[in-house]
C-alpha positions in Angstrom: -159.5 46.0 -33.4 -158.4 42.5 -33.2 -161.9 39.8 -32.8 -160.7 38.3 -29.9 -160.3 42.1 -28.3 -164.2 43.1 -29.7 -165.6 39.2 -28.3 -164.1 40.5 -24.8 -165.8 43.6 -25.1 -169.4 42.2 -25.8 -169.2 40.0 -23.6 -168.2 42.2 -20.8 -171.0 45.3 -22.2 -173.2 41.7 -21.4 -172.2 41.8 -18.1 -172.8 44.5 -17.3 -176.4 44.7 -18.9 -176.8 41.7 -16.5 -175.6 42.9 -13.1 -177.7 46.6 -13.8 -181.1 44.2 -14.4 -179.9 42.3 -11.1 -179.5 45.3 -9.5 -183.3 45.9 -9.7 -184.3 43.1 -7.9 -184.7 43.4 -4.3 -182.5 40.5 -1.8 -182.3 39.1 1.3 -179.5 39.6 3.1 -178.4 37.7 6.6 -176.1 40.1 9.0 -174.8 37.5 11.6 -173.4 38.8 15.1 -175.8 41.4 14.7 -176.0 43.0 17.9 -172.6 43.4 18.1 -170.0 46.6 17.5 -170.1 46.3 13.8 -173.2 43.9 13.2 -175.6 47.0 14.1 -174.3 49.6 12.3 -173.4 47.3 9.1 -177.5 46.2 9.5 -178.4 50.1 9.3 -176.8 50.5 6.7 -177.9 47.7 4.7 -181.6 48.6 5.8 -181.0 52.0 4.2 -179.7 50.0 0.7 -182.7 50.2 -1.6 -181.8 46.3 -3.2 -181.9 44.9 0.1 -185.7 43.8 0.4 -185.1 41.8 3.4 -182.8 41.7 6.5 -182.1 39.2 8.8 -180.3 39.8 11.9 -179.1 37.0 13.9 -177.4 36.8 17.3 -176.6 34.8 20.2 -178.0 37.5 22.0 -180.4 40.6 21.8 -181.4 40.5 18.5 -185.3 41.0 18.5 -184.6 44.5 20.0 -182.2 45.3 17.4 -184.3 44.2 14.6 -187.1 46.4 16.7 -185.0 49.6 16.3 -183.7 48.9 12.6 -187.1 48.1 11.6 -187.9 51.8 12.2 -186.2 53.5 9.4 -188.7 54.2 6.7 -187.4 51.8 4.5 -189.6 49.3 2.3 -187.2 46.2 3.8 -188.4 43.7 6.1 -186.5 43.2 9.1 -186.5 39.8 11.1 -184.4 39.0 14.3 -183.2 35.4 15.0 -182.0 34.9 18.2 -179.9 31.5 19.6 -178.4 28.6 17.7 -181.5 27.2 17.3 -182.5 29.9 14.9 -180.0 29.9 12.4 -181.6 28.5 10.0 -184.7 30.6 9.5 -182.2 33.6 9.6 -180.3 32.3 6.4 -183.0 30.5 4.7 -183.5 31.8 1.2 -180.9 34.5 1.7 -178.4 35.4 -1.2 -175.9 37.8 0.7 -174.6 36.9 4.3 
């Protein structure tokens, strides 16, 4: 095998190595329109992911009674609901996934 072709490949098994130990660390991920059609059942099933540490659902409307009923899956994640423009920043502050 040519080097150039073996330098790709370590640095790609590298990768790798990298994304499984990022994997392991929990995030906190933003879900906004979340009490719509497809903003509640995306935030259920992000509450069920076991790298998401922390969810935070914001809305223009109706979000604290969403967050109340995702927040009872028996998951380890903490669920907060952010609800009016006025609250968009706490809902994305410190997240890495929106």
């Amino acid at each position: 095998a040519c080097a150039v072709c073996v330098s790709k490949k370590t640095m790609f098994a590298s990768s790798l190595r990298k994304m499984s130990s990022i994997g392991t660390r929990g995030y906190k991920v933003a879900v906004l329109g979340a009490s719509g059609g497809i903003g509640q059942p995306l935030a259920l099933l992000l509450k069920l992911d076991p790298q998401v540490s922390e969810l935070s659902l914001f809305d223009v409307v109706r979000t604290p009674g969403v967050a109340a009923d995702i927040s009872h899956c028996n998951t380890p994640a903490k669920v907060t609901g952010h609800v009016g423009m006025e609250e968009i920043g706490n809902a994305l502050d410190g997240c890495k996934v929106v």
